[in-house]
N, C-alpha and C positions, 0 to 999 in steps of 0.2 A: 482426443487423446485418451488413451485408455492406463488407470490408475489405481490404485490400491487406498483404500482409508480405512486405518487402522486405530483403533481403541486405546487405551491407556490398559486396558485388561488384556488386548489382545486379539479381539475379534476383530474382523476385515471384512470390509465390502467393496466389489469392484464398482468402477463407477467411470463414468467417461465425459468428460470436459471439452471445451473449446478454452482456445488461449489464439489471442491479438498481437500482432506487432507492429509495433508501430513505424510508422514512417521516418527516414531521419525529417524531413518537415517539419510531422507531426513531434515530436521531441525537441527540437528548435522550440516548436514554437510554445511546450511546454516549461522547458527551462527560461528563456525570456519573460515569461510569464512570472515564474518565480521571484528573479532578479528584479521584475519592475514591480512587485509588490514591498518584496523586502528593503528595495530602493526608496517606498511609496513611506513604509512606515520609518524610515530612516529622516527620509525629509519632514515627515509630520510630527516628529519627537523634535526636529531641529529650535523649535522657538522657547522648548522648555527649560531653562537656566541651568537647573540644577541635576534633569537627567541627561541632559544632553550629549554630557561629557563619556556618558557608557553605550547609551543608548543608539546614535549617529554610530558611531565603529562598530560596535557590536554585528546592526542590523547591514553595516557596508559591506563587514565581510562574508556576512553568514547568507548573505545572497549567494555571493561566490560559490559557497557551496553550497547552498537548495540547488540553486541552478546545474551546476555538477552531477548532482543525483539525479535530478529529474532527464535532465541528458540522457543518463545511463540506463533508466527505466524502458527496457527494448520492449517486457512483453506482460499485458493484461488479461487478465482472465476475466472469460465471460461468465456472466451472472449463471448459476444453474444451483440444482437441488435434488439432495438424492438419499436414501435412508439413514437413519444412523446404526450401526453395526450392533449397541448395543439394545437400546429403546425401538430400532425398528420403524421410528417418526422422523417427520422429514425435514430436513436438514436446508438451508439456505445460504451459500456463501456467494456474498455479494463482491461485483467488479473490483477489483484490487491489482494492486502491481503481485505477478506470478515470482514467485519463490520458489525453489526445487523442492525444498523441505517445508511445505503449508502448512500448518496447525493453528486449531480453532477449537472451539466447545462447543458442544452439542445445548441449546437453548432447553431442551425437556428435560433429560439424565444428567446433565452437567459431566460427563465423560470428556476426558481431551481426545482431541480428534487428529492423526497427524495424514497428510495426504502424500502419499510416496510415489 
C-alpha cells in the first residue's frame, strides 16, 4: 500500500507498507484470549479480602470489553522501515493494530511523524 509520511514541519516521504487481516478465527481466538486472561486475573485477586471487593468486578467486566476490542482489531501492519523526511535516518515501525491516522516519532530528530 502506498502512503504519505509527513513531518510536524511539513516534509513528506512516500513510503509503501503491507497491512494483514485477520481472519474472523483468528480474532476469536484473539478476543477469547483477552477474556480468559482478564478472567485469569479476576480469579487470582479472588482470595484477597480486602481487594477483592474492586478488583473481581472490575477485572469481570473489563474483560468484556478487551475482548470487544480485540474482536474489532480487523487489520495489522507489517513490520517495515523507511527514511525519516526530516533527518533522512531510518525509521522502524513495528507490527501493531493499523489505524487510518498512524503517528509516531522519529527515534534520531524526535520529529512527529504522522502516516496518511
Amino acid at each position: 500500500m502506498d502512503a504519505n509520511v509527513r513531518s510536524s514541519s511539513g516534509k513528506q516521504t512516500k513510503i509503501q507498507f503491507d497491512r494483514r487481516v485477520l481472519s474472523k478465527e483468528e480474532r476469536r481466538r484473539h478476543a477469547l484470549r483477552g477474556l480468559a486472561i482478564s478472567w485469569g486475573i479476576a480469579l487470582a485477586t479472588l482470595p484477597l479480602p480486602p481487594i477483592h471487593w474492586l478488583t473481581v468486578p472490575f477485572f469481570f467486566f473489563f474483560g468484556f470489553y478487551w475482548s470487544w476490542k480485540k474482536y474489532h482489531e480487523t487489520e495489522h501492519l507489517i513490520p517495515f522501515t523507511f527514511p525519516c523526511p526530516e533527518c533522512q535516518k531510518e525509521v522502524t515501525v513495528k507490527a501493531q493494530v493499523f489505524h487510518p491516522l498512524l503517528s509516531f516519532v522519529c527515534p534520531h530528530c524526535r520529529y512527529g511523524l504522522k502516516l496518511e
